[in-house]
C-alpha positions in Angstrom: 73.3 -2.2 -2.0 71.9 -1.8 1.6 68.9 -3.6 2.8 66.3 -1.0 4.2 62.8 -2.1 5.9 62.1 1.4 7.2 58.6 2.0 5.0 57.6 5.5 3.9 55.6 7.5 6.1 52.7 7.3 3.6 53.0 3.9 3.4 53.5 3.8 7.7 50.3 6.4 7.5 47.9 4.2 5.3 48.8 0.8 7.4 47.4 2.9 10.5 44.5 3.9 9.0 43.9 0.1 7.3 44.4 -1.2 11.2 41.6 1.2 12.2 39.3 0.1 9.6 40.0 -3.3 10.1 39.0 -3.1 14.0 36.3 0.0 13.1 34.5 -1.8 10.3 35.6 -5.5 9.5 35.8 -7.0 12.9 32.3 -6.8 13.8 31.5 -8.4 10.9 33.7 -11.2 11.5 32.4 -11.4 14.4 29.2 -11.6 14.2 29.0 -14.6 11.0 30.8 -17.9 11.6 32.5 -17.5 7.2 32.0 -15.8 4.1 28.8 -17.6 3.3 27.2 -16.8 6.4 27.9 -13.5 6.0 26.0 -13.4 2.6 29.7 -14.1 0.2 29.4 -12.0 -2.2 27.2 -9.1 -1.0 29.1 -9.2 2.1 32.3 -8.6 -0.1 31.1 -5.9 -1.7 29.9 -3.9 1.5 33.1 -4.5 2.8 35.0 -3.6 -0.5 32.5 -0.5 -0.6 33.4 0.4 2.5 37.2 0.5 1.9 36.9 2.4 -1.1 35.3 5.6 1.0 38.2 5.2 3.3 40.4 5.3 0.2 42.5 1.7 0.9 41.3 -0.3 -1.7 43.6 -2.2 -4.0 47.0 -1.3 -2.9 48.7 -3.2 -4.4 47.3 -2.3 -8.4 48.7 0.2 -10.3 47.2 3.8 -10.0 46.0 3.1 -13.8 44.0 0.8 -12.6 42.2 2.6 -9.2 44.8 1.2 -7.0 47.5 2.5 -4.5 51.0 1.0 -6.6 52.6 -0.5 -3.1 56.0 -2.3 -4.2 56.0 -5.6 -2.2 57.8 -4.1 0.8 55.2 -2.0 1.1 52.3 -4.6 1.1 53.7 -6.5 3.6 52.7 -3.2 6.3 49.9 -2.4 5.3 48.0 -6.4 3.8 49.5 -7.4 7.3 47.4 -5.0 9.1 44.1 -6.5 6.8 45.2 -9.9 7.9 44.3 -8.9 11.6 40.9 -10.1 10.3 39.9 -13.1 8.5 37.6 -10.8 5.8 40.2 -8.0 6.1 41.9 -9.4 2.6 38.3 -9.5 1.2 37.8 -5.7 2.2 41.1 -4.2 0.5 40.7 -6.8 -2.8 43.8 -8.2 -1.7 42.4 -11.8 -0.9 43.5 -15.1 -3.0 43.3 -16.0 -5.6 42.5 -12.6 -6.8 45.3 -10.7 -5.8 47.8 -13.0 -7.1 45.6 -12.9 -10.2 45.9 -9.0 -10.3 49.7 -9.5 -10.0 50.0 -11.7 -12.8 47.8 -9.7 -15.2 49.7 -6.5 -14.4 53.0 -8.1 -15.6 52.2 -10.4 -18.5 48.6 -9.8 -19.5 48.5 -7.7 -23.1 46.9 -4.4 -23.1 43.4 -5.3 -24.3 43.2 -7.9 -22.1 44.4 -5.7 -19.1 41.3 -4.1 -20.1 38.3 -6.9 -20.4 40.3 -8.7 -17.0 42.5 -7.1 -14.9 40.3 -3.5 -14.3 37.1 -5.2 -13.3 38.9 -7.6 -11.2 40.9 -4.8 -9.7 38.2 -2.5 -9.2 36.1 -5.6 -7.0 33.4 -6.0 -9.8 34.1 -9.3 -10.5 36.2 -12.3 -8.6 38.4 -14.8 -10.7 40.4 -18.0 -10.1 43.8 -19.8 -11.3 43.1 -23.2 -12.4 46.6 -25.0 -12.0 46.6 -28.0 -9.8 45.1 -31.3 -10.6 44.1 -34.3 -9.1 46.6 -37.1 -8.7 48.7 -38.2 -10.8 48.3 -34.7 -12.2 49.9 -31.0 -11.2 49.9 -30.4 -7.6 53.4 -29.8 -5.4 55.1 -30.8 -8.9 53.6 -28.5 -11.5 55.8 -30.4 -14.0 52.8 -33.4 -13.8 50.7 -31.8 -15.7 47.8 -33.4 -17.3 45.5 -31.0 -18.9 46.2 -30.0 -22.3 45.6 -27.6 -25.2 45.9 -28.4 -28.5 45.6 -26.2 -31.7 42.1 -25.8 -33.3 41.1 -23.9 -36.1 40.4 -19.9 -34.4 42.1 -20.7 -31.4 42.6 -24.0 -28.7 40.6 -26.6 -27.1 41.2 -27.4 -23.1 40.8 -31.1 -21.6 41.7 -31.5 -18.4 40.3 -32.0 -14.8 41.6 -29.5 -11.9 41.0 -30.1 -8.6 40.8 -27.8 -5.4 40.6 -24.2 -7.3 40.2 -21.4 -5.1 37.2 -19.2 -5.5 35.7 -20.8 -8.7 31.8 -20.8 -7.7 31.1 -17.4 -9.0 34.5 -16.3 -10.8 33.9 -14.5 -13.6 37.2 -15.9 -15.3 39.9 -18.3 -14.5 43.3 -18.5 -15.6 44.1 -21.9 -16.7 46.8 -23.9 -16.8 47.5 -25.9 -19.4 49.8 -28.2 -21.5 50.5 -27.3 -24.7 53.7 -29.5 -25.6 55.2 -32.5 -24.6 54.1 -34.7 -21.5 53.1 -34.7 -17.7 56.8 -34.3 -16.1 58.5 -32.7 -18.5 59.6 -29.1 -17.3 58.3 -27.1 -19.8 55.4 -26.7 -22.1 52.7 -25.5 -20.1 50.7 -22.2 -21.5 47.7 -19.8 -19.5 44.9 -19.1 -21.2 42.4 -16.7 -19.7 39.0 -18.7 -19.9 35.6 -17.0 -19.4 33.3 -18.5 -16.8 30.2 -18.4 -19.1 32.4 -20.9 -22.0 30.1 -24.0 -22.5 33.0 -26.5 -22.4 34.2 -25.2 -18.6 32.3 -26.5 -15.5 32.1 -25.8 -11.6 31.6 -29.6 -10.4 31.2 -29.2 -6.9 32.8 -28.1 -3.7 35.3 -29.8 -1.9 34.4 -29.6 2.1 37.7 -28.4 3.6 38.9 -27.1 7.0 39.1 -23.5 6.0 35.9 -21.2 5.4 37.8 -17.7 4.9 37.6 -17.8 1.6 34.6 -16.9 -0.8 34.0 -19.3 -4.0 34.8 -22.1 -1.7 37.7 -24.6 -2.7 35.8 -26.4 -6.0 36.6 -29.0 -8.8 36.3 -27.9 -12.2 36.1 -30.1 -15.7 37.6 -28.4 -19.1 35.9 -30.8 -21.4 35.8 -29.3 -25.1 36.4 -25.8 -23.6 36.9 -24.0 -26.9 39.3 -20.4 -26.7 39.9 -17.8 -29.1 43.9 -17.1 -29.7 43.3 -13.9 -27.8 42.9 -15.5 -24.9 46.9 -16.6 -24.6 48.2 -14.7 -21.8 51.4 -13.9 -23.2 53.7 -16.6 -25.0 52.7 -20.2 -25.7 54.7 -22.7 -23.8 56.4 -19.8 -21.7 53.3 -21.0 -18.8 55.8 -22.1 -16.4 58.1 -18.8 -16.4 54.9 -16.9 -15.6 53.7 -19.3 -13.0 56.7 -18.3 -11.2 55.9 -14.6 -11.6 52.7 -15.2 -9.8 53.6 -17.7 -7.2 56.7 -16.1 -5.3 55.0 -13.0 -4.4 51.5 -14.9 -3.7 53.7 -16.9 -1.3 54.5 -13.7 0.5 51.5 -12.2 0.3 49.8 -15.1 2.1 52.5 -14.7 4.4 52.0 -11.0 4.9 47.9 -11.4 5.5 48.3 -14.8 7.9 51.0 -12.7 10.2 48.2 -10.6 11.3 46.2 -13.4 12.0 49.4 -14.7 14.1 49.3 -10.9 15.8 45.9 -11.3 16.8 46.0 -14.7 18.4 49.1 -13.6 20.0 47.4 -10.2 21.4 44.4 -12.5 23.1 46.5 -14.8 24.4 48.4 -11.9 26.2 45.9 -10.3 27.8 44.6 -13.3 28.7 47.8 -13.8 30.6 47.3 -10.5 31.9 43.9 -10.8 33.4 43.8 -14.3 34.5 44.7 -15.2 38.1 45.3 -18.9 39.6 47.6 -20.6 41.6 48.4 -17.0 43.1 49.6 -15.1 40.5 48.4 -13.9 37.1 48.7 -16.6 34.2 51.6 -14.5 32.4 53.8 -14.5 35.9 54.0 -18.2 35.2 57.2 -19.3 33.6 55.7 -21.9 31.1 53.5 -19.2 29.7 56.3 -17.0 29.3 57.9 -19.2 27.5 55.2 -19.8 24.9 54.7 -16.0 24.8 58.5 -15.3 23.8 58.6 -18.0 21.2 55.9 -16.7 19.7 56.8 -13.1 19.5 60.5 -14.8 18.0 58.1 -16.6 15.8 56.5 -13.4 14.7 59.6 -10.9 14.4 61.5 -13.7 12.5 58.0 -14.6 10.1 58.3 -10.6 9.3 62.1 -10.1 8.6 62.0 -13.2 6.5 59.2 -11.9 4.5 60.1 -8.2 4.2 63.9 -9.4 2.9 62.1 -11.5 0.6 59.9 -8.9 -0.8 62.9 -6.3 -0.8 64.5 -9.2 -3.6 61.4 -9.2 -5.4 61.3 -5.7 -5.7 64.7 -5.2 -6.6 64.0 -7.5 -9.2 66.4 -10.5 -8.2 66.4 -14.3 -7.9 64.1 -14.6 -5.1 63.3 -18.7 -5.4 65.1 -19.1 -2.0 64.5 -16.4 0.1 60.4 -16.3 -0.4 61.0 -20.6 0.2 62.7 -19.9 3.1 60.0 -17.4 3.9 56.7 -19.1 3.2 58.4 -22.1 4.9 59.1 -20.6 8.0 55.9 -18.4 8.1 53.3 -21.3 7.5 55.2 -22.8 10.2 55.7 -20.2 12.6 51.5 -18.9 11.8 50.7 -22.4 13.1 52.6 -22.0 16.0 51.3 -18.8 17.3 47.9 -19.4 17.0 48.3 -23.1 18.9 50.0 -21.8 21.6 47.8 -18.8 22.0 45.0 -21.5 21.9 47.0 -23.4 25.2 47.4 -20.2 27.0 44.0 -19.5 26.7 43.0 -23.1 27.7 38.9 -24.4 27.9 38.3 -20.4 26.1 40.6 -20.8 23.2 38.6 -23.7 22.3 35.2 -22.2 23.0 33.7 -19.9 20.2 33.8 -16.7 22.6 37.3 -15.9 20.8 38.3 -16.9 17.6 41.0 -19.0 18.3 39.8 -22.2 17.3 38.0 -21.1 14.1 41.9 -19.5 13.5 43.5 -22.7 13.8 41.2 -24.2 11.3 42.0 -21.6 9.0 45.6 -21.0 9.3 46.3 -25.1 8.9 46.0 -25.6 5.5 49.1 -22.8 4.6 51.2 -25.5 5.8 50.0 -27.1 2.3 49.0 -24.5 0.0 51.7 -22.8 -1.8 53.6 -25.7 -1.9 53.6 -28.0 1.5 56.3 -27.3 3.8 58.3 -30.3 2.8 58.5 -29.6 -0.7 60.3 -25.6 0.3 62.5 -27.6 2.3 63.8 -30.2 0.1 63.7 -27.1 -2.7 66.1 -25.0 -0.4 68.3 -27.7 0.3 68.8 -28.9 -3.3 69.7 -24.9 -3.9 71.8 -24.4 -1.4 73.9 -28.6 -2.8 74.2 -26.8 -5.8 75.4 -24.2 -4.8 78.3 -26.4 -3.1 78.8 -28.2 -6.2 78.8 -25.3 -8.4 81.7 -23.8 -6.2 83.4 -27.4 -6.2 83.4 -27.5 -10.5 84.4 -24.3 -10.6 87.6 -25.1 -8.1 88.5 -27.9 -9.7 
């Protein structure tokens, strides 16, 4: 089967005109407030989210049943690359984490009533929602499998105990999907089951927030207690103990959505550290005629190009429905990585200015250095494609033998 990138000319056509909202309409209010609080959270959301509906880009990644565009992955990565050009660019379209990811997972496991009370008032921006999975140590964080917090069986329905720590968007989410164990114990590989929890539940509580280097992101990063948190059956998302199987249908292509939306942000540090290079003169020649800078220039338009291959072959597996464990590792890897790089150098290049607040560059850095750990820290992708690619080997080796 070949591979083909080339993206339809409606999709091409509706990344353009996302681009030009973004710089039209998003930028100057990214601009002008230093995050999403000061720039009112919420209400700034939903002017922004207003504002994309009229231009007819919201949501393109939900199904048309649901108000939204129906992009297949390969298709995202255009046009949620073009709304990563700006830090509230994701928050415009309703294609921001946690949500989006959320949206994703509904659209593929969630029954149809609950599709109903969760998934269209999350996709049509009326109300936000977070994924409640990892924990604080010993519990589920780059090993899912540590799970602490459990379910058990109560007459009606379940009760939830359990402590998770560093949940994205919590302070103000309507609902959260919660992860949780329902057999056996913390490290064994199965057992886990999501159940969809409402915010207003007297047994689930917003703790506090947890002051973190990043500020992009509405709902702040917060700790949360399940303590007696009562649930009717109906709020199973699909089959109990099958948790883990549908984390993975959420998690791969959130990896490479993140990826998609921090590549702009890589773009745009790279496109004011160019001109930069282009307008600054000293020691007799512009800053880009100087070999060092040229260097960092080309390794970051590699870094770029190779970031969006490795994401769109990715996303072509995804859609075509295969085993895409390694190739969105390999991509989220590599991108978190390569994201990092981009916007450091473009900082260097644009020396005592990249660290001012006149461009963005610094707050960019702050905000693209946690992907290195979110998703699953570099490391842990690493020793995950390695232990693939062994098995591979040893598979081959058996079957020789």
């Amino acid at each position: 089967m070949a591979v083909d990138f080339s993206p339809e000319p409606s999709v091409a056509e509706l990344a353009q005109r996302t681009s030009a909202f973004v710089r039209d309409v998003v930028l100057p209010e990214e601009q002008q407030y230093a995050g999403v609080a000061a720039a009112g959270g919420d209400a700034m959301r939903e002017r922004l989210q207003s504002a994309a509906r009229e231009a007819g880009l919201f949501a393109p990644h939900v199904g048309p049943e649901f108000g939204g565009l129906g992009l297949d992955m390969r298709g995202r990565a255009l046009v949620f690359e073009e709304a990563g050009w700006s830090l509230f660019g994701p928050l415009a379209l309703n294609v921001a984490a946690p949500d989006e990811g959320n949206m994703h997972l509904l659209e593929r496991v969630a029954s149809a009533a609950q599709k109903e009370r969760y998934l269209r008032p999350l996709a049509s921006g009326e109300v936000r929602s977070c994924f409640a999975m990892t924990e604080p140590a010993p519990g589920a964080g780059s090993d899912p499998a540590a799970l602490t917090t459990r379910a058990v069986r109560v007459p009606g329905g379940w009760r939830i105990d359990g402590r998770k720590w560093f949940i994205t968007g919590a302070d103000g989410a309507a609902f959260t999907i919660c992860f949780a164990r329902t057999t056996g114990e913390p490290g064994d590989r199965g057992g886990a089951t999501m159940f969809l929890v409402d915010a207003d539940n007297p047994g689930l509580k917003v703790v506090r927030h947890i002051n973190t280097l990043d500020e992009a992101l509405y709902g702040g990063h917060c700790e949360v207690v399940f303590d007696n948190c009562v649930v009717p059956d109906e709020a199973v998302l699909g089959e109990v103990d099958e948790g883990f199987a549908y984390a993975q249908v959420r998690l791969g292509p959130a990896r490479m959505t993140h990826c998609m939306r921090w590549l702009g942000i890589a773009r745009r540090a790279q496109a004011i550290a160019v001109e930069r290079a282009a307008e600054r003169r000293l020691f007799g020649s512009r800053l880009g005629e100087l070999g060092m800078v040229q260097g960092m220039i080309a390794d970051s338009e590699i870094d770029i190009a190779a970031a969006r291959a490795l994401t769109l072959q990715a996303c072509w597996e995804l859609d075509h429905d295969r085993s895409a464990g390694q190739s969105t590792g390999i991509a989220k890897a590599f991108t978190a990585e390569a994201v990092w790089r981009v916007v450091d150098r473009s900082l260097q290049i644009c020396g005592s200015l990249g660290v001012s607040g006149d461009v963005l560059l610094s707050r960019f850095l702050r905000e693209v250095r946690p992907f290195r750990i979110y998703d699953g820290p570099t490391e842990t992708h690493k020793w995950a494609i390695a232990k693939r690619a062994v098995g591979r080997q040893v598979r081959a080796m058996e079957g020789r033998a």
